[in-house]
C-alpha positions as CSV (number, residue, x, y, z in Angstrom):
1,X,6.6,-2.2,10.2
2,X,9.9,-0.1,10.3
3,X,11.5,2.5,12.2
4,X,13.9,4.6,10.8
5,X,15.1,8.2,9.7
6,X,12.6,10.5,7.8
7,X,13.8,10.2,4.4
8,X,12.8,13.9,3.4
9,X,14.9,15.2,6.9
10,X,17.6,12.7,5.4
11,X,17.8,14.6,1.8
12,X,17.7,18.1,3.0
13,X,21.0,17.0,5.3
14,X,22.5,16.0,2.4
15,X,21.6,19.3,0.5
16,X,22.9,21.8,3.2
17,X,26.2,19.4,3.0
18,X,26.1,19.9,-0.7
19,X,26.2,23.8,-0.1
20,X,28.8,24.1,2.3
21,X,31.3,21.9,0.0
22,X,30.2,24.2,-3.2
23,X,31.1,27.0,-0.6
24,X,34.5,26.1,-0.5
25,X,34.1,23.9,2.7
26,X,36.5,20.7,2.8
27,X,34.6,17.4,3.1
28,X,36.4,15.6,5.7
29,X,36.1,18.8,7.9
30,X,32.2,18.3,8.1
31,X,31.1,16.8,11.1
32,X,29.0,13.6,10.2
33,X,25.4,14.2,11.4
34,X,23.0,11.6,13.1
35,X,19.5,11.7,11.6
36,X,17.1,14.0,14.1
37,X,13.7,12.6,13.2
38,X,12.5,8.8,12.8
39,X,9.5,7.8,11.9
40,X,7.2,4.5,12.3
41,X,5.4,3.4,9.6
42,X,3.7,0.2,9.4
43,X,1.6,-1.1,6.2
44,X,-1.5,-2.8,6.9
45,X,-1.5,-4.2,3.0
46,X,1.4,-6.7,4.1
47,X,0.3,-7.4,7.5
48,X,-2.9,-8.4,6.2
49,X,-1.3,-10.7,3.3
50,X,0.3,-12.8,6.2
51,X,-2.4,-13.3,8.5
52,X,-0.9,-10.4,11.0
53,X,-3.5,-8.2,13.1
54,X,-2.1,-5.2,14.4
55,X,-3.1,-3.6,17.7
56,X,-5.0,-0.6,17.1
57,X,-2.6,0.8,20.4
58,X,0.2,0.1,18.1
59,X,-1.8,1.9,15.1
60,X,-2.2,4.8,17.3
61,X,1.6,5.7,17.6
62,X,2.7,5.0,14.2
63,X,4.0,7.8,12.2
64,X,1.8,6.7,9.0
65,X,0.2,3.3,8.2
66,X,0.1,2.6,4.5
67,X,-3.2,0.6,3.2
């Protein structure tokens, strides 16, 4: 299981921070930004290889579950 920031949220961040420094803005002028969406992902595969079960209420809110 993890919870963490949405990678794809993460990259397109760093592209719009890409733009404004190509646009002339200074780096250490930027603010630094906190990621706005996590997700919860939990993969069943590696649960299963050691002996976990996983609540199906805990399935339920997960982001994605990998098989």
């Amino acid at each position: 299981m993890s919870y963490g920031a949405n990678l794809r949220d993460a990259f397109l961040q760093t592209g719009n921070y890409v733009g404004r420094i190509l646009k002339g803005a200074k780096p250490a002028d930027l603010p630094v930004l906190q990621p706005t969406k996590v997700e919860f992902v939990i993969n069943l595969k590696t649960a299963k290889a050691h002996n976990l079960t996983v609540p199906p209420t805990l399935l339920a809110i997960a982001d994605e579950v990998l098989e």
